[in-house]
C-alpha angles and dihedrals in degrees: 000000000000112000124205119194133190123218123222109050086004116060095007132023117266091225109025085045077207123127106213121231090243085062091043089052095037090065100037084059097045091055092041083055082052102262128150113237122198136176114225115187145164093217120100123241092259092060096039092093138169082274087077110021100037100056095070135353124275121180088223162349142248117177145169083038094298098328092113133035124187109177110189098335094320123099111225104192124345109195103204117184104246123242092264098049082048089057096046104047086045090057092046095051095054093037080068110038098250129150123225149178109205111214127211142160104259101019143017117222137212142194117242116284087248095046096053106104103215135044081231100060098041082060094037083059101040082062085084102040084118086069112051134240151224135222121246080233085065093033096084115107083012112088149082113183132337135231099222132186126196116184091204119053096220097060090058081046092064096040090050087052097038091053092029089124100047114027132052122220134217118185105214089176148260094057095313122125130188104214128196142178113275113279097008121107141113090294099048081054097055090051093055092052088049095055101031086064093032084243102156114234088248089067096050118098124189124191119196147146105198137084084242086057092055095088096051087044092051086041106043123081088245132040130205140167138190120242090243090053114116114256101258090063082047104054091051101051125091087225135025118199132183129289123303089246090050099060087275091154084043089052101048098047088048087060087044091058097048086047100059088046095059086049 
């Protein structure tokens, strides 16, 4: 089967940042029973670190919600917003009044202190001064997706209309938004690799927690969630195991695993 994992609240806690030794040991066994494992994350190449990837072996890597693919040290796409879409998103951002963090894959990328909008966000941005940072002077041709905050409503409204045609919007809450470009996310991922290794849909299995998770966990042939996922993950998966920080990948792969023997 091919096995796709989230990151944060899936593979490590979201407040411990540990991978425990049961997950370590969970996805060693289901390669070894020869399983595809894939990360799946909505974090950018720039932020999927040693921390992740070096704690225990994956066979890949999906990453910006879908935007970027690396099987086994080769990348296999990298979808890059041109020159002109970075312009124009820029533009669009400051024309009303919205904060971003541009991701790439190589390098994140912030507005000026002065030109962030909210006190939230400007502190939200200085969390990460350990790791450097780019303009978004420097950001066109760059990136791959952006992690936006709007404290009206109505601001995020008139972007999402505005770039209806060219952006797609996840609303991760409290005013915060995960944007991609149209047509890519977990789930458009999940459909490349399927087709890339002529694996059929019904033999694909995401496991997630988060509201970004719930398109590769409606698409994939098997659903799972993680018992600290919201409700509305949740409600979508086939099965539902304990917290990330109680073997909940452990426990997952081991249903997985009972599952494909009563088939």
């Amino acid at each position: 089967m091919l096995i796709f994992f989230d990151i944060d609240g899936t593979l490590i806690g979201e407040q411990s940042h540990v991978m425990l030794e049961s997950t370590k040991e969970a996805v060693q066994r289901a390669r070894s029973l020869g399983h595809i494992c894939m990360i799946n994350t909505g974090r950018s190449g720039k932020l999927v670190g040693a921390d992740v990837t070096g704690l225990t072996e994956f066979d890949g890597l999906a990453m910006g919600c879908g935007t970027m693919i690396v099987y086994r040290g080769e990348t296999l796409f990298h979808r890059t917003f041109s020159e002109e879409e970075s312009h124009r998103i820029v533009a669009g951002l400051r024309r009303h009044g919205i904060d971003a963090c541009l991701e790439g894959s190589e390098e994140n990328y912030w507005d000026s202190d002065e030109r962030i909008f909210t006190a939230s966000f400007r502190e939200f941005k200085h969390r990460f001064d350990g790791m450097g940072y780019g303009t978004f002077e420097e950001a066109p041709g760059h990136f791959d997706k952006f992690y936006a905050y709007a404290d009206k409503v109505e601001k995020m409204d008139a972007f999402r209309q505005e770039f209806a045609d060219m952006l797609d919007f996840v609303d991760r809450l409290g005013g915060y938004y995960e944007i991609m470009p149209a047509g890519y996310s977990k789930a458009s991922a999940i459909r490349y690799m399927a087709r890339h290794l002529g694996i059929p849909m019904s033999e694909t299995v995401a496991v997630g927690d988060s509201s970004n998770d719930i398109p590769m966990l409606t698409c994939a042939g098997v659903s799972i969630a993680m018992g600290n996922a919201a409700k509305d993950v949740k409600a979508v998966a086939d099965y539902v195991t304990t917290d990330v920080d109680e073997d909940g990948i452990r426990n997952a792969l081991r249903w997985l695993e009972e599952r494909e023997g009563r088939r």
